[in-house]
C-alpha positions as CSV (number, residue, x, y, z in Angstrom):
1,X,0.0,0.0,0.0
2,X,1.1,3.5,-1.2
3,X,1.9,6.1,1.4
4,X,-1.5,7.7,0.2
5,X,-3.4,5.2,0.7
6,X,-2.3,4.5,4.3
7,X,-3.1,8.4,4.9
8,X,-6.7,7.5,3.4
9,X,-7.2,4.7,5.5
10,X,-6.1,6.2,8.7
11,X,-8.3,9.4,7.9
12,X,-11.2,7.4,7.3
13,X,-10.8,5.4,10.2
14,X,-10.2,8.2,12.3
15,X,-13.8,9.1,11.0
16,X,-15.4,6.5,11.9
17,X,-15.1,6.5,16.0
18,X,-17.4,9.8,16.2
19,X,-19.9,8.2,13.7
20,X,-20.1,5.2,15.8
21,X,-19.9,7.1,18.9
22,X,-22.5,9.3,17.5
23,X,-24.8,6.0,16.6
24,X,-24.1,4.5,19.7
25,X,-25.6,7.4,21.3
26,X,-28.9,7.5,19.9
27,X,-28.3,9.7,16.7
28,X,-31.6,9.8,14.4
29,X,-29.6,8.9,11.1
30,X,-26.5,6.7,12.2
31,X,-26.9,3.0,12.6
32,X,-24.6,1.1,15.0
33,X,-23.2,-2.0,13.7
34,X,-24.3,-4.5,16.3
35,X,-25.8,-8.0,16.0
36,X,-27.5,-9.6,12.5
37,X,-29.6,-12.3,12.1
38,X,-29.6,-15.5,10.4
39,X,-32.3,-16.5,8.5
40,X,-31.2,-18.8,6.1
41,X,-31.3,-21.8,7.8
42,X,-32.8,-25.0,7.5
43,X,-36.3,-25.4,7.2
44,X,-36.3,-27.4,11.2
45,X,-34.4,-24.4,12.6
46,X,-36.3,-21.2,11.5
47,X,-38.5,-21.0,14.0
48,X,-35.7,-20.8,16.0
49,X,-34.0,-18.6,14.1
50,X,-37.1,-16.3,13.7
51,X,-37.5,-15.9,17.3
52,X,-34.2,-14.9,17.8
53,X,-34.2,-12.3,15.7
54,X,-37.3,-11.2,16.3
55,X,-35.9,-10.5,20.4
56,X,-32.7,-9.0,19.0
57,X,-34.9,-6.9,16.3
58,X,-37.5,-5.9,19.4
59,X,-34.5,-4.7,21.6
60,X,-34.0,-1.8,19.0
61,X,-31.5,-3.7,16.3
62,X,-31.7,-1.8,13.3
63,X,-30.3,-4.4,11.4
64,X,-32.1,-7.5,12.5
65,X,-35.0,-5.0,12.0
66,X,-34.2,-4.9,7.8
67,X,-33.5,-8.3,7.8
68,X,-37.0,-9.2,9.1
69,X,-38.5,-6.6,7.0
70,X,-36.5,-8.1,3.9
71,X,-37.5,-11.8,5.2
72,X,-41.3,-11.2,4.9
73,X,-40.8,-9.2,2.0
74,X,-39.8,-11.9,-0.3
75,X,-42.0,-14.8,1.3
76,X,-43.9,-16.4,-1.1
77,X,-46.6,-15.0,-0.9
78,X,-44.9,-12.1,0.4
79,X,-46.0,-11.2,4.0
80,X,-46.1,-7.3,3.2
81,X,-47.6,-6.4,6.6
82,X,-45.2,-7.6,8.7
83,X,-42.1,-6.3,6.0
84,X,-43.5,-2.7,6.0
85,X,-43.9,-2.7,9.7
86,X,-40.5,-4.3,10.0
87,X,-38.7,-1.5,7.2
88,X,-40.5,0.9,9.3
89,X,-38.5,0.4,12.3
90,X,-35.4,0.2,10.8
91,X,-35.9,3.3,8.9
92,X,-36.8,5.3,11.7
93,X,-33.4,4.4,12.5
94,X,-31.7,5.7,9.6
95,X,-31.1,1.8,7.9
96,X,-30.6,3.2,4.5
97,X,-31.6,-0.4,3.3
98,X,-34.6,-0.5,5.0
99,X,-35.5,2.9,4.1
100,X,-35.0,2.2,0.2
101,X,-36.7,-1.0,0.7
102,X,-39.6,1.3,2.1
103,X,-39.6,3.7,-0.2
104,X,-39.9,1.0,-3.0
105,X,-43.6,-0.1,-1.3
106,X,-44.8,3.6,-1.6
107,X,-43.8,3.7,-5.0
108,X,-45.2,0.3,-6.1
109,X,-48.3,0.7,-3.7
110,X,-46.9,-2.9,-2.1
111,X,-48.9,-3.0,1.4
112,X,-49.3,0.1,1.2
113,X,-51.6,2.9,-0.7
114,X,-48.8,4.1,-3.6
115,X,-47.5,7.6,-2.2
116,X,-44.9,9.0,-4.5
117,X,-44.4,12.1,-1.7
118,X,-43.3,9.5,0.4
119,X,-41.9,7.6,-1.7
120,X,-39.4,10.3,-2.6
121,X,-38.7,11.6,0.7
122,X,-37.4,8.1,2.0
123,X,-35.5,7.2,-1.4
124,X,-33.5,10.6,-0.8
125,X,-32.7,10.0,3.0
126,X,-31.9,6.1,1.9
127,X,-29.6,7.9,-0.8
128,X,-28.0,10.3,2.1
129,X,-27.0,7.1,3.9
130,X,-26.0,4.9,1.8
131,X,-28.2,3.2,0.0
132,X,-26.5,3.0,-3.7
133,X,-29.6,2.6,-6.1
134,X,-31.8,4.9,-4.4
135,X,-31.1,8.0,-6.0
136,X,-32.0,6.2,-9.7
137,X,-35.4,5.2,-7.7
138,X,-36.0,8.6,-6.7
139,X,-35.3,9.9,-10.3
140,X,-37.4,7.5,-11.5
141,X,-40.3,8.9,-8.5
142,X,-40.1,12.4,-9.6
143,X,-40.3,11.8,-12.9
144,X,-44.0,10.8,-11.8
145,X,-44.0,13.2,-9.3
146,X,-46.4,17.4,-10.4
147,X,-44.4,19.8,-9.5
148,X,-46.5,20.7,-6.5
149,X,-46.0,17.2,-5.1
150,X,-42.1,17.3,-5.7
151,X,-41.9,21.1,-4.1
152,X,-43.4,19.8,-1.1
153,X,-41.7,16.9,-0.7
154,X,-38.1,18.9,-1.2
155,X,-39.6,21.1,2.0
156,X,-40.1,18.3,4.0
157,X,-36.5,17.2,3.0
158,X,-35.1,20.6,4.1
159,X,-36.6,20.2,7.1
160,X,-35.7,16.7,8.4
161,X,-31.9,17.3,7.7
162,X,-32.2,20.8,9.4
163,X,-33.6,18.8,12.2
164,X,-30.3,16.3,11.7
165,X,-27.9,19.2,11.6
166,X,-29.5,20.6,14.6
167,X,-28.5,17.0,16.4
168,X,-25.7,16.6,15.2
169,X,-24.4,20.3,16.7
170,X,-26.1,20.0,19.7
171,X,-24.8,16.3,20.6
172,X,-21.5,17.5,20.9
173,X,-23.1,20.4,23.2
174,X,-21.9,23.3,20.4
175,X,-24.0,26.1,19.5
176,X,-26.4,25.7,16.2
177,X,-24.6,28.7,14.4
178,X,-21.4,26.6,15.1
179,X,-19.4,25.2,11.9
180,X,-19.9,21.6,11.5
181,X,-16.7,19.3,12.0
């Protein structure tokens, strides 16, 4: 490894303790990376396995929450109550899977009445935090989308990451007006 790309590793490790600190901590849009689930077992032990995850998903797991979510939805038939309820969870966590995944079923009206507002709102905070293909999704929404409908979802936008800023400035106890880090 090139002396540059030691620097970039360091740096981005270095970056990574005060997002995990930050998660660990309760942070709206940071997930921690704690315990998953396995779910592809053998037929005997899924129960098992189901109930498992289910306790760790319960005890606020973000990710045994998606995996869940992402379990049901692609049962066949597809259990679309218990995914959307499931996504739901982890999105309100900031699981930028599980809020593509979401987004998806308000775009395809899956268990859900189709809402492309919503739709678009939780494809864009999917895209903030990581989730790769859902900014092509969200294209693909506002494409659909009156110009009314898009304008007011774009508010909505502004104001759940002014919300986010605010956190993030205040968890560190710094003024709102302060520059981020």
């Amino acid at each position: 490894m090139n002396r540059t790309g030691r620097a970039l590793t360091l740096g981005c490790l270095l970056l990574l303790t005060p997002l995990l600190t930050l998660a660990e901590e309760g942070n709206s849009l940071l997930i921690p990376a704690t315990g998953r689930c396995t779910l592809n077992t053998q037929p005997q032990d899924l129960d098992k396995a189901l109930k498992a995850c289910e306790s760790t998903a319960d005890a606020g797991d973000a990710e045994a929450q998606f995996e869940l979510g992402e379990y049901y939805h692609t049962q066949s038939p597809p259990q679309l109550d218990k995914a959307l309820a499931w996504f739901q969870k982890a999105s309100l966590q900031g699981h930028a899977e599980a809020q593509y995944r979401l987004g998806g079923m308000f775009f395809k009206g899956e268990g859900v009445k189709a809402n492309n507002v919503q739709a678009y709102i939780l494809l864009k905070m999917a895209a903030v935090n990581g989730a790769e293909d859902a900014l092509d999704m969200a294209d693909e929404v506002s494409e659909q989308m009156p110009r009314e409908e898009l304008e007011h979802a774009t508010q909505v936008l502004g104001q759940i990451f002014r919300k986010y800023l605010l956190e993030l400035q205040n968890a560190e106890g710094r003024s709102p007006f302060s520059p981020l880090p």
